[in-house]
N, C-alpha and C positions, 0 to 999 in steps of 0.2 A: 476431236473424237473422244479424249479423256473425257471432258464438260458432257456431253449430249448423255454418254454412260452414265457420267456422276446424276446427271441431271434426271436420265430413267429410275437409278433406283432411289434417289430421293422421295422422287414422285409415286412410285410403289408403296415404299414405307411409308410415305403421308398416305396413300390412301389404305391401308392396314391397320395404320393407328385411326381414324377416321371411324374403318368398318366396325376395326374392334371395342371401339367407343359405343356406337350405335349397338351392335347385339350385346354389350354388357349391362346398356341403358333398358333395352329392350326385354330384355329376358324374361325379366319376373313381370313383366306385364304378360309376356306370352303363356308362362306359369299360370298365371289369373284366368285368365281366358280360358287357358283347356282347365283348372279347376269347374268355373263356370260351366260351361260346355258340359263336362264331366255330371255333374250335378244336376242340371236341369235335361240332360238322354237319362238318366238315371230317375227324373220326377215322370218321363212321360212313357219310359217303358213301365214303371208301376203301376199309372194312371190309365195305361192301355189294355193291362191287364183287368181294370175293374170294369171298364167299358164294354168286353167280352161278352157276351150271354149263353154259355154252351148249352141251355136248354131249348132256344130254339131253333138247332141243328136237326 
C-alpha cells in the first residue's frame, strides 16, 4: 500500500514538472500571438473605419 501511494504522488509531481515545463516553454509564444492578434484587430478596426461612407446614408 506504502509503494502504490509513493508511486501516485510521484507520478503527480512528474506530471507538474512536465506541465510546468510546457507553460513555461509556452508562454511568450502565447504573449506573441495575442501581441499579434492585438495589432492586426487594431489595423482592421482602423481600416474599417475608412471603408465607411456616411454620406450615402
Amino acid at each position: 500500500m506504502f509503494w502504490k501511494i509513493l508511486g501516485v504522488i510521484v507520478l503527480v509531481w512528474l506530471a507538474f514538472a512536465v506541465l510546468g515545463a510546457v507553460i513555461k516553454g509556452l508562454f511568450w509564444v502565447a504573449v506573441a500571438g495575442a501581441i499579434v492578434f492585438g495589432i492586426y484587430w487594431l489595423f482592421k478596426a482602423i481600416t474599417a473605419d475608412s471603408d465607411r461612407d456616411l454620406t450615402k446614408l
